[in-house]
MIDREN-415477 format. One record per residue (C-alpha): y, z, x. Coordinates in steps of 0.05 Angstrom, whole numbers, plus 5000, padded with zeros to 4 digits. Layout:
BEGIN
YZX
...
# end
This chain:
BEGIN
500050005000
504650145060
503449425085
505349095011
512149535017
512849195093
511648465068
515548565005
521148925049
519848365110
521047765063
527648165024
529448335091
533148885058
534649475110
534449985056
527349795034
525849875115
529250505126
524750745064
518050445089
519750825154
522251425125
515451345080
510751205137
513951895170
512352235108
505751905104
503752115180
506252875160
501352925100
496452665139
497353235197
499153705137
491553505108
487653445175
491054275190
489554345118
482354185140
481854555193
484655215156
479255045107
474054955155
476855625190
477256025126
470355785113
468055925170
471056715169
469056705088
461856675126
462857125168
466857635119
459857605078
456258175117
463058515123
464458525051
457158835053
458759385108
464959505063
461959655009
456560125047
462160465070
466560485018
459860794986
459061215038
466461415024
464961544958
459962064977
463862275037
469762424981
464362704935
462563204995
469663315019
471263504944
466064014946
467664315015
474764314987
471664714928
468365174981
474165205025
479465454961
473065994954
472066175020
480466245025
479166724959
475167125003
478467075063
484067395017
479467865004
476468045065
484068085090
486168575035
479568995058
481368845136
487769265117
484469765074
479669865137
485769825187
488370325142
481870795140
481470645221
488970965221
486771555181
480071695217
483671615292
488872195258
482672575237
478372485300
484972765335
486273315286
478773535293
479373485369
485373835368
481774385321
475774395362
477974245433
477474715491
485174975469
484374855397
484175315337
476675245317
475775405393
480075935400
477376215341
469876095357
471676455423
475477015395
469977125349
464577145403
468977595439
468677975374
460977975363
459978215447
465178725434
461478915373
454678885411
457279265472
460279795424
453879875383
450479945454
455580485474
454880795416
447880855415
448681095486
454081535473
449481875420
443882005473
449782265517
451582675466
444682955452
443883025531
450583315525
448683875475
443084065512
447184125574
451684525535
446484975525
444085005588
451085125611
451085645564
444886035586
447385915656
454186105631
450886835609
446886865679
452686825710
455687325674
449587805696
450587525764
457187735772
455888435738
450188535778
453488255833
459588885815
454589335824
451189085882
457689065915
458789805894
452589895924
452689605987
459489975998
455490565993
449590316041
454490066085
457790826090
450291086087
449290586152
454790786191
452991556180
446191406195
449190986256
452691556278
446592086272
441991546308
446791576363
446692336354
439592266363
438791816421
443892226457
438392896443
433092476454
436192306523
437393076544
431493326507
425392906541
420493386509
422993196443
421892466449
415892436403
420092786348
426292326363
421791706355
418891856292
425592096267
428891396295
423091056265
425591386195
431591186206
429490486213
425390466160
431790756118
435690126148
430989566127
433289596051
439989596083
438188946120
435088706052
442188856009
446388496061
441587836048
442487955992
450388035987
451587486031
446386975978
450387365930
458087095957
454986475962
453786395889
460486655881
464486115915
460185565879
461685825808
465485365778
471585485732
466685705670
464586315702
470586635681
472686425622
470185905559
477985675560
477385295628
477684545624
473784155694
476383515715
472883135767
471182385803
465481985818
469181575864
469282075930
462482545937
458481975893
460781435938
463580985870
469180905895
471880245851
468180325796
473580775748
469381385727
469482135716
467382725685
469783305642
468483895614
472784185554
471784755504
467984535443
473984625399
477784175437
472083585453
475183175378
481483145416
479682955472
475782345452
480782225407
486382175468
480781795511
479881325452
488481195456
487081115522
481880665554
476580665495
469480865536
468080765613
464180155622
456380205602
454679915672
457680475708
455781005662
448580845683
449880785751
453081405753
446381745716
442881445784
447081735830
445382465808
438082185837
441382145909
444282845928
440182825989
443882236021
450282425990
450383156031
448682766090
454882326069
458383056063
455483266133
457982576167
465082656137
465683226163
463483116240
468182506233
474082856216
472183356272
471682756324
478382506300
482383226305
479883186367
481482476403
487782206352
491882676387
490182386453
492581626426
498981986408
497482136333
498682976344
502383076272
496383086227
496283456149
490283886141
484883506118
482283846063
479583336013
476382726005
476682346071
482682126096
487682376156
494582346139
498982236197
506882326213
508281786256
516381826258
516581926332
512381216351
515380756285
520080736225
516180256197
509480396178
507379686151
509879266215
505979896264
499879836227
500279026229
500979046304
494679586312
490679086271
492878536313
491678906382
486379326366
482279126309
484079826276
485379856209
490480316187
493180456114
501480476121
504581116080
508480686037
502480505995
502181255974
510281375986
515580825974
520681285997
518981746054
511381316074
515880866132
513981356174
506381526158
499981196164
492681406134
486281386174
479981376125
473581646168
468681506116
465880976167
459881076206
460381506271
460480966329
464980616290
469881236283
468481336364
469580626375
476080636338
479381256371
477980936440
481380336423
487480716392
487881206468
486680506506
492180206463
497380726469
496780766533
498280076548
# end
């Protein structure tokens, strides 16, 4: 058709009908590209419609799968909004237990306050163990108190009866002292005639056999003489170790455990009081410390079993205070009190120190000597005293004054 328009336009040689034909021919040669890409998109969108096929397939698997994937994410959304329920929960009881935690931790502290070692259940626990041992140890005294006292009674009564001997004792002793008076002038007559005698005897030699039988007499006259002054002298000794009861039932006897019983330390005495006043007394004793301690109650009972060793205790005491009246006044200690009691030298040193603490620091130091310093007994007037105890044994007393006369005179 394009070559009828060129012959009819080639023999009307019109330049219109050209400029169409040319302008068609353009037009003609773009549709044709237009239709062979048209093709080819064709071809190409069959070609990918082919291969979309399994796609489409693989989409719809999945979007199946989506479907159940949405089915399951709608139920763990169900699950979720419940388990956020009870995570609300389980928050709410987090801070109820957070709470409870609070309140036990206050608790556990209040209870370890209450029963710690300075809390109040403690201190009361103790205080009531201290209570029950108290109450123990005072049933225990008490029981032992009432055997005292039974002991007691009977001691009374023995003290008594012994009380009464003494009483005959003393009378008898009155008249045995009358009567000894009376030997003792009957002695010294008979004295004088046996003088008498011996000076016959001596001019008379033929009346020796009557002067010895008359001397013998006499002698015989002397022995109950002998006999009574025993007897006195056993008599004077009783005397002197009568105590305080023996002359009246008024008297009240104080005494220590500490010196003769060797306790020293251990707090404890004895006493002896009318009967009328014994309430009062344990009454005032009650004010006062309560009871001595059970312990040394009892040991005190076993002391009485040791009077042996504790006169040989007497008996060493007393050549120790000899040995130190002897040699302290060689070491320069001359101004001694009489030692009367106990065991213990109390010396005036105010001519070697005014100060009795620093002299008896500087003996320890340079002699090994221990000395007490007065001011422990005097705070006033004890600067110029010191106190030697010779309760020690005897070498060590010998020992000690040796070192002192070495020391002073150094």
């Amino acid at each position: 058709m394009l070559d009828v328009f060129k012959n009819i336009a080639g023999g009307g040689k019109s330049k219109i009908v050209q400029q169409q034909c040319d302008e068609l021919e353009r037009l003609l040669a773009a549709t044709r590209e237009e239709r062979a890409a048209s093709s080819a998109m064709l071809t190409a969108l069959t070609t990918g419609t082919a291969k979309l096929k399994p796609l489409s397939k693989s989409v719809e698997q999945v979007a199946e799968k989506a479907i159940g994937m949405t089915a399951k994410l709608e139920e763990i959304t169900t699950r979720l909004t419940a388990l956020d329920d009870r995570s609300r929960e389980i928050a709410h009881i987090d801070k109820g237990l957070k709470a409870a935690t609070e309140a036990a931790k206050l608790a556990e502290q209040a209870v370890q306050k209450a029963i710690g070692r300075d809390g109040e259940l403690t201190k009361h626990r103790e205080a009531i163990q201290q209570l029950s041992s108290q109450a123990l140890q005072t049933q225990a005294s008490l029981d032992t108190l009432k055997k005292e006292h039974a002991a007691l009674e009977e001691f009374r009564s023995e003290l008594r009866e012994a009380q009464n001997d003494v009483k005959q004792s003393i009378g008898h002793a009155g008249a045995l002292r009358g009567e000894l008076d009376q030997i003792r002038a009957t002695a010294s007559s008979l004295a004088q005639d046996y003088t008498k005698i011996r000076e016959i005897s001596r001019e008379a030699r033929e009346g020796t056999t009557a002067a010895m039988v008359t001397i013998k007499e006499i002698e015989k006259k002397l022995e109950p003489l002998a006999q009574l002054h025993e007897l006195s002298q056993s008599t004077e000794e009783r005397l002197t170790a009568i105590s305080a009861l023996a002359f009246g039932n008024d008297a009240i006897v104080i005494n220590s455990f500490s010196k003769f019983f060797s306790m020293m330390g251990w707090r404890l005495g004895w006493m002896v009081v009318p009967e009328e006043l014994f309430r009062s007394v344990d009454c005032l004793s009650q004010n006062l410390y309560i009871s001595a301690p059970t312990l040394s109650q009892r040991a005190a009972l076993k002391a009485f079993d040791c009077m042996p060793e504790l006169q040989a205790n007497v008996q060493r005491f007393a050549r120790n205070r000899a040995y130190l009246l002897e040699h302290l006044p060689r070491a320069g200690f001359d101004r001694l009190a009489p030692a009367d009691g106990a065991f213990y030298l109390y010396a005036d040193v105010r001519h070697l120190t005014n100060d009795s603490e620093e002299f008896c620091r500087r003996i320890l130091a340079d002699t090994g000597v221990a000395v007490t310093p007065g001011v422990d007994f005097d705070p006033m007037r004890g600067s110029g005293f010191v106190r030697f105890s010779y309760a020690g044994a005897e070498n060590h007393m010998a020992e000690a004054a040796h070192r002192l006369e070495a020391w002073r005179r150094h």
